[in-house]
LUMPABA-707124 format. One line per 10 residues: their letters; for each residue y, x, z of C-alpha. Coordinates in nm, 2 decimals, padded with zeros to 4 digits, always signed. Layout:
<recs>
A	Y:X:Z; ...
</recs>
This chain:
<recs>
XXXXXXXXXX	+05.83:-13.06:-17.48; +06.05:-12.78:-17.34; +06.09:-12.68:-16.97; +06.37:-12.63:-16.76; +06.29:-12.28:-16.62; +06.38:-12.02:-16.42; +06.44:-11.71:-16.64; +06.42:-11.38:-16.58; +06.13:-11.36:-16.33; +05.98:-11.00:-16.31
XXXXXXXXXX	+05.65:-10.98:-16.17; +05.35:-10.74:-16.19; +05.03:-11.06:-16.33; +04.79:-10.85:-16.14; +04.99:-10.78:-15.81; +05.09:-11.12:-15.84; +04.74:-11.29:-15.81; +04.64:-11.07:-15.56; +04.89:-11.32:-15.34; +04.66:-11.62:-15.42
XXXXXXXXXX	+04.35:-11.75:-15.60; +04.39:-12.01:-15.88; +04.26:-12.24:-15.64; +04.21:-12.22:-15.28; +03.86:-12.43:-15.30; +03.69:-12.14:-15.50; +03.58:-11.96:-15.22; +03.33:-12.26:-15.12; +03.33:-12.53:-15.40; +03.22:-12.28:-15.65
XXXXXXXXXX	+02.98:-12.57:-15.82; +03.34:-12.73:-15.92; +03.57:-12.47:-15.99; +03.61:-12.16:-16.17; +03.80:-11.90:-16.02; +03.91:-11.72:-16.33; +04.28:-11.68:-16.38; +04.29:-11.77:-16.75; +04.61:-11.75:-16.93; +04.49:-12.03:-17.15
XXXXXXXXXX	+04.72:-12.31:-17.22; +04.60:-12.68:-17.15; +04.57:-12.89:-17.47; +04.89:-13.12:-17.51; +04.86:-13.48:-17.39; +04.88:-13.71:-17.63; +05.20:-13.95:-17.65; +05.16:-14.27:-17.51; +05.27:-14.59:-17.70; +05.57:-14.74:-17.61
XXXXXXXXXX	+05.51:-15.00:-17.33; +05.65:-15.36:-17.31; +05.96:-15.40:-17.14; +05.91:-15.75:-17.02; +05.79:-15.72:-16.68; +05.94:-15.52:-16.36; +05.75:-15.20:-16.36; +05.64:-15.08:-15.99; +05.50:-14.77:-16.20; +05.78:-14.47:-16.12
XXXXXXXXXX	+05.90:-14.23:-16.31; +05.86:-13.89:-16.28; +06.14:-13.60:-16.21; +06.06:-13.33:-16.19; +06.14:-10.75:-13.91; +06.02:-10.80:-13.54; +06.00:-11.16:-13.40; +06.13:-11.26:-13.07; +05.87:-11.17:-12.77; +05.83:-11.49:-12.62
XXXXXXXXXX	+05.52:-11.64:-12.50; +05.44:-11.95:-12.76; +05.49:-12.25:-12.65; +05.17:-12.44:-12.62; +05.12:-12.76:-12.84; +05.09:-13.11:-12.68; +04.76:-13.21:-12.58; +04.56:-13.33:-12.88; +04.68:-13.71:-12.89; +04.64:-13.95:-13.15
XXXXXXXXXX	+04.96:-14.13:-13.28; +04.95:-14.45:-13.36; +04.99:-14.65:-13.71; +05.30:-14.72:-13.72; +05.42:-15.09:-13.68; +05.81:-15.08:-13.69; +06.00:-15.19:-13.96; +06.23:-14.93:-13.96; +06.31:-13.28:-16.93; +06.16:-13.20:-17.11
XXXXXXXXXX	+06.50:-13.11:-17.19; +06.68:-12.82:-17.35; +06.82:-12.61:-17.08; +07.23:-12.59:-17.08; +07.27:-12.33:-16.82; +07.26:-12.00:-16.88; +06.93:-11.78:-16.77; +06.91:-11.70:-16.42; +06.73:-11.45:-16.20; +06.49:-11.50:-15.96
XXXXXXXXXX	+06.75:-11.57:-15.71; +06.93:-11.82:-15.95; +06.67:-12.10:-15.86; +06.73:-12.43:-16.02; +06.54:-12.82:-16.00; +06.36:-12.81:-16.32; +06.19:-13.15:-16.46; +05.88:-13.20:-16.60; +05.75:-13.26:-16.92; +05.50:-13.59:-16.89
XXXXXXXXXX	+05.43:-13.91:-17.08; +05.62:-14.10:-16.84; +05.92:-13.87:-16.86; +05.93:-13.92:-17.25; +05.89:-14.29:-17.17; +06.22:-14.25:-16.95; +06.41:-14.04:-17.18; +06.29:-14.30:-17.45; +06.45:-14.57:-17.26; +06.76:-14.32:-17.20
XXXXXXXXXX	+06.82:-14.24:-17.55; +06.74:-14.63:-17.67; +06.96:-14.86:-17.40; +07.16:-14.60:-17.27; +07.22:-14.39:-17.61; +07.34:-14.65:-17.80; +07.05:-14.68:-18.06; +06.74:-14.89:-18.05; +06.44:-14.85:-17.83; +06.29:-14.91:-17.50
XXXXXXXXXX	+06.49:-15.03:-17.16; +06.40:-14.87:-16.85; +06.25:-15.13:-16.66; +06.50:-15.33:-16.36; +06.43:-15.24:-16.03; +06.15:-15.41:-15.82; +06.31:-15.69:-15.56; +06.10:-15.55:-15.24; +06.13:-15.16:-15.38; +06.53:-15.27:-15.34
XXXXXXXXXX	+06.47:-15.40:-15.02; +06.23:-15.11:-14.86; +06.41:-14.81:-14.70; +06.49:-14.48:-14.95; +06.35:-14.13:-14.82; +06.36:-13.82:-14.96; +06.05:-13.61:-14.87; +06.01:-13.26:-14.92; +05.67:-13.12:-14.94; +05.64:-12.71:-14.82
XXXXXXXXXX	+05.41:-12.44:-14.75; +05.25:-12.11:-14.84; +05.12:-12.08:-15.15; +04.76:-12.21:-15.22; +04.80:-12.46:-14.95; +04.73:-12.75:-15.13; +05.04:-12.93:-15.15; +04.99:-13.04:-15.49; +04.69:-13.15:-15.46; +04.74:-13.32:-15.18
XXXXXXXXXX	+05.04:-13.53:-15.32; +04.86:-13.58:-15.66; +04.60:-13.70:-15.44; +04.82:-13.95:-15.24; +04.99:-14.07:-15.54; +04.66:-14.15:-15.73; +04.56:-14.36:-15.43; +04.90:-14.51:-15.35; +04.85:-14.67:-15.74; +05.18:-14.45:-15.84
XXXXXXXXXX	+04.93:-14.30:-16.11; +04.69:-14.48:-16.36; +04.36:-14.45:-16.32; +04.37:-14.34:-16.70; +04.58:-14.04:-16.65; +04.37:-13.90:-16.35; +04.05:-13.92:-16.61; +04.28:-13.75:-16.88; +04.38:-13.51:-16.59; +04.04:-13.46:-16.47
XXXXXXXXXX	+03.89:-13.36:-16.79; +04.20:-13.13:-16.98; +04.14:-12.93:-16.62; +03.80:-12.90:-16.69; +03.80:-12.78:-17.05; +04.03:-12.44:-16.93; +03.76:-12.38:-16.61; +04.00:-12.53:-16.36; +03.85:-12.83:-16.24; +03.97:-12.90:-15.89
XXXXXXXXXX	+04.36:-12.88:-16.02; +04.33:-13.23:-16.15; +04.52:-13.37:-15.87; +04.78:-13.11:-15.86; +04.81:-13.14:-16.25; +05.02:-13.50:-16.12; +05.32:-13.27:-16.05; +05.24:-12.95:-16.21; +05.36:-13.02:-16.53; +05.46:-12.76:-16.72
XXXXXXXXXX	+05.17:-12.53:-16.92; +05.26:-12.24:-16.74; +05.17:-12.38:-16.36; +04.83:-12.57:-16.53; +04.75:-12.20:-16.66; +04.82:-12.00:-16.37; +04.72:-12.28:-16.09; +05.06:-12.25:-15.90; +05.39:-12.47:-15.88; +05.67:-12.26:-16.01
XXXXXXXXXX	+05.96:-12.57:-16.05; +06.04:-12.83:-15.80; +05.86:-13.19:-15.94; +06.03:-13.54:-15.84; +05.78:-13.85:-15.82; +05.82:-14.16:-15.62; +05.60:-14.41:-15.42; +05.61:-14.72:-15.21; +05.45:-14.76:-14.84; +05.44:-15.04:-14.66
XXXXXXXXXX	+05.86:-14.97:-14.50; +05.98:-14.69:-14.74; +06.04:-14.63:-15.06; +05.98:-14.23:-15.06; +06.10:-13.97:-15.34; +05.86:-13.69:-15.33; +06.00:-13.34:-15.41; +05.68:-13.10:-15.48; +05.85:-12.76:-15.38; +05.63:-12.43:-15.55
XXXXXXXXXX	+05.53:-12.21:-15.23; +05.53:-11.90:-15.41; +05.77:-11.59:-15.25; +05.90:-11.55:-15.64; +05.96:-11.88:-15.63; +06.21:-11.94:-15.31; +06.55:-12.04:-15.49; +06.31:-12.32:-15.65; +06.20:-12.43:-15.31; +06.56:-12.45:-15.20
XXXXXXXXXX	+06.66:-12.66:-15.49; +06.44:-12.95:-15.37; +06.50:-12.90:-14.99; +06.82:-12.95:-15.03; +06.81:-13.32:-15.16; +06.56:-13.43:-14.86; +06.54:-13.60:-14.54; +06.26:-13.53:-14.41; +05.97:-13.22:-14.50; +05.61:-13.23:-14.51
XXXXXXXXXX	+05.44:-12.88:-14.42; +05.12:-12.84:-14.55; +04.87:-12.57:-14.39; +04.54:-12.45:-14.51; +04.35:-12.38:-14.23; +04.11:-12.17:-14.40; +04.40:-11.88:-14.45; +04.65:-12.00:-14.21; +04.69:-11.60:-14.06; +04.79:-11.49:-14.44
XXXXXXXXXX	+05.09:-11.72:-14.44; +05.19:-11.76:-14.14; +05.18:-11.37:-13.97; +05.16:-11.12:-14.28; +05.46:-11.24:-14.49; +05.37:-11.55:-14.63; +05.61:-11.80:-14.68; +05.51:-12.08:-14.39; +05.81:-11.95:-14.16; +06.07:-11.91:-14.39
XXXXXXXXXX	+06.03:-12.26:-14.51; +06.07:-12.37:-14.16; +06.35:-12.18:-14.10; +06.51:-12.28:-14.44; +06.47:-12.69:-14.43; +06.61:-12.65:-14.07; +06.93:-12.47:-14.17; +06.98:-12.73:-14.43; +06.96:-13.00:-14.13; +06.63:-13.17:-14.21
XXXXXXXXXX	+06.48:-13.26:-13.80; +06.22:-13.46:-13.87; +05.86:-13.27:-14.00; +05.50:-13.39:-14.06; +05.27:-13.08:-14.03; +04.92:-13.15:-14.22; +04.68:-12.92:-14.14; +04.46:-12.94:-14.46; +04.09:-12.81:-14.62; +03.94:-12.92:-14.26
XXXXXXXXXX	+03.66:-13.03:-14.49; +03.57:-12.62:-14.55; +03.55:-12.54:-14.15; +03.29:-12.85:-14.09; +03.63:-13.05:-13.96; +03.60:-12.81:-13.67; +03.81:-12.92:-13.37; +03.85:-12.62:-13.22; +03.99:-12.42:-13.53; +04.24:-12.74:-13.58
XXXXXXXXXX	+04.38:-12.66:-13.20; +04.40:-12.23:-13.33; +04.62:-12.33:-13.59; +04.82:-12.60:-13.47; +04.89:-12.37:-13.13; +05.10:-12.08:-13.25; +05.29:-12.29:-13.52; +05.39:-12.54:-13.27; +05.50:-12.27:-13.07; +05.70:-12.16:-13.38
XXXXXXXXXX	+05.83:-12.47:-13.56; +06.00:-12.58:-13.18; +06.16:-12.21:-13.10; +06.46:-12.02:-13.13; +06.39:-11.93:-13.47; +06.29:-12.27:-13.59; +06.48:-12.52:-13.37; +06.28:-12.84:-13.45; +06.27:-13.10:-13.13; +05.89:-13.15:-13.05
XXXXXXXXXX	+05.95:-13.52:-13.04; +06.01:-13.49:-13.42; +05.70:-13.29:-13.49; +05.39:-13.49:-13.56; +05.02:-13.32:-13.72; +04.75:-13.45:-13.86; +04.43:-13.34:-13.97; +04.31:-13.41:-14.37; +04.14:-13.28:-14.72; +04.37:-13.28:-14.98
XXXXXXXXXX	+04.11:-13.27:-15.25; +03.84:-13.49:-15.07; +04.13:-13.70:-14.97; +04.04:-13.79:-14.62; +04.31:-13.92:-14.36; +04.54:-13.96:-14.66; +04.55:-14.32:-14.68; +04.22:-14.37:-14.48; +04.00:-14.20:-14.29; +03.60:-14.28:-14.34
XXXXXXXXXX	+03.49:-13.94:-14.29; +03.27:-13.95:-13.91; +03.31:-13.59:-13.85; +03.66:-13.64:-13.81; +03.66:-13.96:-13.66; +03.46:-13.79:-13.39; +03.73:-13.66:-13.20; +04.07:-13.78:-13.40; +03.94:-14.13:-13.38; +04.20:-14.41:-13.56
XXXXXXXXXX	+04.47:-14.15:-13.59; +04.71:-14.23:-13.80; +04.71:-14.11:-14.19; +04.96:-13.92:-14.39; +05.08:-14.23:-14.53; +05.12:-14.41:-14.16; +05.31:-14.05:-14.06; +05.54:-14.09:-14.37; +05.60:-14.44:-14.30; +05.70:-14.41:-13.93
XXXXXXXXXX	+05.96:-14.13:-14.05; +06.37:-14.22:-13.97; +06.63:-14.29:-14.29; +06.97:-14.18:-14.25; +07.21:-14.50:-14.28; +07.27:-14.57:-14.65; +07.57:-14.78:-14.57; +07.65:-15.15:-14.69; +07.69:-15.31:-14.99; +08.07:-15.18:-15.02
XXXXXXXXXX	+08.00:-14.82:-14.92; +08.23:-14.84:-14.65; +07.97:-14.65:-14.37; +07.95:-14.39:-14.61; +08.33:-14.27:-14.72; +08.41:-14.21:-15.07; +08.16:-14.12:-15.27; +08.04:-13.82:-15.31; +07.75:-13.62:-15.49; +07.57:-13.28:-15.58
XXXXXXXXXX	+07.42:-13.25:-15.95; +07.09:-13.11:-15.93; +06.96:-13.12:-16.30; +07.18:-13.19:-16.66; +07.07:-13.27:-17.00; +07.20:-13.43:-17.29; +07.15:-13.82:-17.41; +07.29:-13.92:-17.74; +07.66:-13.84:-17.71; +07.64:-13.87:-17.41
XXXXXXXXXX	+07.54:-13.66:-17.08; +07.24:-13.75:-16.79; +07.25:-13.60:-16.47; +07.02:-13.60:-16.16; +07.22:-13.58:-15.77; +07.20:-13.69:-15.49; +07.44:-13.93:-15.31; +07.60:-13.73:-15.01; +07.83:-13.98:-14.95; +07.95:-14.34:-15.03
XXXXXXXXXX	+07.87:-14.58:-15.33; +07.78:-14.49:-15.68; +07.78:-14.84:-15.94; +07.75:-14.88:-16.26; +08.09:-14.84:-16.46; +08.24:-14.66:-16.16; +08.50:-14.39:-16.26; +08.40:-14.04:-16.13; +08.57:-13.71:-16.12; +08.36:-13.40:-16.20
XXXXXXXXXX	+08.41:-13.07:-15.99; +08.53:-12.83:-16.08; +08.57:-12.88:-16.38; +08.83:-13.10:-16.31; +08.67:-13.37:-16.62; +08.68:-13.78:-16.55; +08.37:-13.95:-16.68; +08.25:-14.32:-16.64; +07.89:-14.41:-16.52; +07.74:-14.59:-16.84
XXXXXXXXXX	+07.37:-14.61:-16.62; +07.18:-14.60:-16.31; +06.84:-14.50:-16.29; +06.70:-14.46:-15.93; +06.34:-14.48:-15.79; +06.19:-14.50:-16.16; +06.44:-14.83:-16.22; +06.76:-14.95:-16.34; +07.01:-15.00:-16.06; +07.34:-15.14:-16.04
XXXXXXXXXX	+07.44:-14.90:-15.78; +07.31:-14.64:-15.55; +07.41:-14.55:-15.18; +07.44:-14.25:-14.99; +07.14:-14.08:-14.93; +06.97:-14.22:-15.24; +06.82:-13.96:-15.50; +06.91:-14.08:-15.84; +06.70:-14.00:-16.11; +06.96:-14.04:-16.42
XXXXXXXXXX	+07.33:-14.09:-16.42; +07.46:-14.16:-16.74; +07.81:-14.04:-16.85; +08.03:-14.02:-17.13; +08.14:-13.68:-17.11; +08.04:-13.42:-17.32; +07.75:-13.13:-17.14; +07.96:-12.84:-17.11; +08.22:-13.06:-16.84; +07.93:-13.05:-16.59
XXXXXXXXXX	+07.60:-12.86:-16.44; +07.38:-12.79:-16.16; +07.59:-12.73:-15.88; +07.90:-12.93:-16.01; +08.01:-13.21:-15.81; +08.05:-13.58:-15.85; +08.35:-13.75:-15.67; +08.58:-14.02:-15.61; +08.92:-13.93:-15.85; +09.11:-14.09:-15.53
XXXXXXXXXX	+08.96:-13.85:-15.26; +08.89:-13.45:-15.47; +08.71:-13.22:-15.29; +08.81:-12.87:-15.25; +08.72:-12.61:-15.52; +08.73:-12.26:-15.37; +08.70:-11.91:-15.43; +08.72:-11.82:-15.04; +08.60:-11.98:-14.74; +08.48:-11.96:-14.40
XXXXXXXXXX	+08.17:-12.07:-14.22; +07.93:-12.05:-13.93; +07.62:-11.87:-13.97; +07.30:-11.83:-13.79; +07.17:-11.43:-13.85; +06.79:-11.48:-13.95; +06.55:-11.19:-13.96; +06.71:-10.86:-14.10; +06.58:-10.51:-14.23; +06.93:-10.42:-14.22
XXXXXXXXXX	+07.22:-10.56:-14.02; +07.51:-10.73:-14.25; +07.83:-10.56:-14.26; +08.20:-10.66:-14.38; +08.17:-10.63:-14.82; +07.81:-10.61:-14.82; +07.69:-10.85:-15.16; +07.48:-11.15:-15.13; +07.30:-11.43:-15.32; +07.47:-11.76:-15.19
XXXXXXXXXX	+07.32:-12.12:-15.24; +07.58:-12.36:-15.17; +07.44:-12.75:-15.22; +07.25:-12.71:-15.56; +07.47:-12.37:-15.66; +07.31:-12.04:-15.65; +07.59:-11.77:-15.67; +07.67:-11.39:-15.59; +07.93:-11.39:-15.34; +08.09:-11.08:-15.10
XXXXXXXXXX	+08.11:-11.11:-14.73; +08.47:-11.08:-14.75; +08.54:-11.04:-14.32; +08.30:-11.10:-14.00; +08.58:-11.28:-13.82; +08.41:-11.38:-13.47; +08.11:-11.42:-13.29; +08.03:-11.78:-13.15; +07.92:-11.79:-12.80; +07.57:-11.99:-12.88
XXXXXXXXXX	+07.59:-12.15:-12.46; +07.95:-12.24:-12.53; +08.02:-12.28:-12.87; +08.32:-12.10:-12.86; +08.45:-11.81:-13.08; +08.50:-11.48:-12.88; +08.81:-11.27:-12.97; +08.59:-10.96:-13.06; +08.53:-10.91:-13.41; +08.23:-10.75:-13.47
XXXXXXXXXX	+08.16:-10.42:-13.71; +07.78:-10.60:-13.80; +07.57:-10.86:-13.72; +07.22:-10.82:-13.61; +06.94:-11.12:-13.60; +07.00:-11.43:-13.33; +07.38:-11.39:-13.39; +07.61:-11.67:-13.43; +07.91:-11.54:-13.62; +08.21:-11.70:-13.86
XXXXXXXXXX	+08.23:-11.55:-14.16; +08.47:-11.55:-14.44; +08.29:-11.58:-14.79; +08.43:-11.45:-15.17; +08.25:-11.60:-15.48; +08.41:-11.48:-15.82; +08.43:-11.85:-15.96; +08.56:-12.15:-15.82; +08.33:-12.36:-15.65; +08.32:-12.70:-15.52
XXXXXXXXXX	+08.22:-12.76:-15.12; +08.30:-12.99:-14.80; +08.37:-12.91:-14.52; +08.23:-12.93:-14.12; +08.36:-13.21:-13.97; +08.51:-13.43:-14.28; +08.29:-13.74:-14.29; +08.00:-13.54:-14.15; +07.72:-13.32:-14.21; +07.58:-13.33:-14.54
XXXXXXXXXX	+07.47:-13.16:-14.83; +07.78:-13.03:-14.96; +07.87:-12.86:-14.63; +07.59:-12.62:-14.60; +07.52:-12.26:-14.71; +07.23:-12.00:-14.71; +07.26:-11.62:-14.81; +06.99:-11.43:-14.95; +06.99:-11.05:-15.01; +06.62:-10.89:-15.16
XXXXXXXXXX	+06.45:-11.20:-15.19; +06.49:-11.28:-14.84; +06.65:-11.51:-14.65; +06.94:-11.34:-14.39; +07.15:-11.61:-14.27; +07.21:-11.96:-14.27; +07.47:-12.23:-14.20; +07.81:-12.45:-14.25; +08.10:-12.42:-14.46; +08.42:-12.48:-14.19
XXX	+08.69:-12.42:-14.43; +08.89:-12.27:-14.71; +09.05:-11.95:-14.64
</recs>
């Protein structure tokens, strides 16, 4: 099967490896891995027979320049939390290509995705075949969260959530073996775990995550949607793409090269910095490959030091209280779901796991039944593809309800469609509240009416569609200060677009909050400025301040494959 991709990506192979090894447990598991970067392509699964529809399935489906000097803030002392008790496309693509700014959420390409689309095509389609099964009663009743997982590349993160879903029972033993020996045959036998969510034949050949992967699992409170984000510098806009439909971010660390991406340009800060700008507050930090240091105390407390005093400063902004770190092994899977290893135990004691950590993590209201708490309905569209006659989307709910048979306008294309099906958290739903990632809408519209980045409404209450607008930005790190007409990438929601900074129209007094009279000539890093952005097509946005905070409201600019400045859309100019 085909894979949504992003196009266009120019890189040097050989200056790009020298970033990363296929697989960070070479260096000391070299009885289990090779650490040759073939270009070899995995064999192709074979297709699995079609699967009775008889029975509620709980198996889900699958989506897929100088710092501040400031002395670091030292980490709390070394306490251990406790468990937590409360109850709180394989599809053709139908954009056009896009650089390597142009990131997009790309789906996968596995068995259980052609089960889906099966199921799609069959019910959904109009013709004969499989229906997707009805959602689980106690999945229903379990809190939705949206978790996106970050870090520098060659951290482990998909290992690490191949490894949790394998033992949370959101993968069959089956596939692991399947996994487990294709990785093998191509000398890459510690990917098997990450080959859960690396999909596609170029990650399993190169060892890295290049598109954003969507799976789902169940703990004991939650019912979490996992968005595997590639950690890559080539690979940002990607990143963005996921982070921008989550709650909640899980930052994974390898402790064996934490200095590479966390002081010399790797990617560890700018993923903090970007999953705060989009308003995620609440972070799990695993510190992971303790295993390879001899689960050395003392080398936890290095790492976990300086990037405390990172993720809870001025260029971070996270609240310590909403910071929590743990200690694990991805690939040996310790303090995942369980801890039985003694070394650790030694001084971490019952600490909670990942999966306690995860569980103990806030949800945003999803409003009742009637959608009333959330407003009209709202959405972003983060993936398109065609079923039958007929078009599927993937979004997120921003705001309101979304049912089944609901009437919806699309943005801005300015096109009515009706939702024919509701697929969310691997099952068919009747509706789906705000907050909620939904794996497939169905509409009756043709493909060209709507894509990534266009926005599903309520017909009663239209969003704006803009070509000018102003917001408030945060100024990140800069090479060069930004001036009035200087050209930027914008990513607006699940749009990636050039845009012109038309005017810098005030600087906002950070102690106050109020705008100062002075309009500036250029803004350097810390500022808090109001800008007025140009795009050269219409694009669909809220703003600050109508109904709240959300996805639609918030903006990040790009310029040379770096991250300038970050914030919210106030209005259109």
């Amino acid at each position: 099967m085909s894979r949504r991709r992003v196009k266009n990506i120019d890189y040097d192979d050989d200056e790009y490896f020298d970033d990363y090894d296929d697989d960070g447990y070479d260096d000391y598991r070299p009885q289990q891995a090779s650490s040759s970067r073939q270009h070899q392509a995995p064999k192709k699964p074979p297709k699995p027979a079609k699967q009775s529809s008889s029975a509620p399935s709980t198996q889900p489906a699958s989506r897929k320049g100088s710092a501040i000097k400031s002395e670091p803030a030292k980490a709390p002392p070394l306490s251990k939390p406790k468990q937590n008790g409360s109850t709180g496309s394989g599809r053709p693509p139908l954009a056009p290509s896009m650089s390597v700014d142009e990131g997009i959420l790309s789906r996968g390409g596995s068995d259980e995705k052609e089960r889906v689309r099966a199921a799609e095509e069959g019910i959904m389609g109009g013709v004969e075949g499989e229906k997707p099964p009805e959602a689980d009663a106690r999945l229903l009743s379990l809190a939705p969260l949206n978790l996106v997982v970050i870090g520098h590349v060659d951290a482990g993160k998909s290992t690490l959530m191949g490894h949790l879903l394998v033992k949370m029972g959101a993968v069959t033993t089956k596939q692991i073996h399947r996994y487990q020996k294709e990785s093998k045959e191509i000398g890459k036998g510690s990917f098997a775990f990450a080959w859960v969510l690396d999909e596609g034949e170029d990650e399993r050949a190169r060892g890295v995550t290049i598109d954003v992967c969507v799976k789902h699992f169940a703990t004991k409170h939650k019912v979490v949607t996992v968005l595997d984000a590639p950690g890559h510098r080539d690979f940002v806009p990607n990143m963005l793409s996921g982070a921008v439909m989550a709650d909640a971010a899980l930052l994974v660390v390898d402790v064996t090269r934490f200095e590479a991406g966390f002081e010399r340009g790797g990617q560890t800060k700018e993923h903090l910095q970007l999953v705060r700008a989009l308003g995620i507050g609440q972070l799990i930090v695993a510190i992971n490959k303790l295993d390879a240091v001899g689960w050395s105390e003392d080398r936890y407390r290095s790492v976990m030091d300086p990037l405390h005093g990172f993720i809870i400063g001025p260029e971070a902004g996270f609240k310590s209280s909403n910071v929590q770190y743990l200690p694990l092994s991805a690939f040996e899977g310790t303090n995942i779901v369980d801890n039985n290893c003694a070394e650790l135990k030694a001084w971490w004691g019952e600490g909670a796991t990942l999966v306690d950590l995860i569980d103990g993590l806030q949800t945003k209201g999803r409003g009742d039944s009637t959608g009333a708490s959330g407003g009209p309905f709202k959405g972003c569209v983060s993936d398109v593809w065609r079923t039958g006659d007929k078009t599927s989307v993937s979004m997120k709910v921003d705001g309101g309800t979304l049912r089944n048979g609901q009437k919806v306008l699309i943005l801005p294309s300015n096109e009515t469609a009706i939702v024919k099906g509701l697929e969310c958290r691997g099952a068919s739903v009747p509706e789906c509240r705000s907050g909620d990632y939904v794996d497939t809408a169905l509409l009756n519209v043709e493909p060209h009416f709507v894509s990534v980045s266009s926005v599903l409404c309520d017909p009663s209450s239209p969003l704006p569609v803009v070509t000018s607008f102003t917001a408030q930005l945060l100024v990140f790190d800069l090479d060069i200060p930004i001036v009035k007409g200087q050209q930027v990438m914008m990513y607006l929601h699940t749009g990636v677009d050039s845009a012109t900074i038309a005017a810098l129209e005030a600087i906002v007094n950070k102690q106050t909050g109020e705008r100062e009279n002075k309009r500036p000539k250029a803004l350097v890093k810390g500022m808090v400025a109001i800008v007025r952005l140009t795009v050269p097509k219409p694009v669909c946005l809220d703003c600050k301040g109508s109904g709240g905070v959300g996805t639609l409201s918030r903006v990040i600019l790009r310029d040379r494959g770096k991250t300038i400045a970050a914030g919210l859309v106030l209005q259109p100019s």
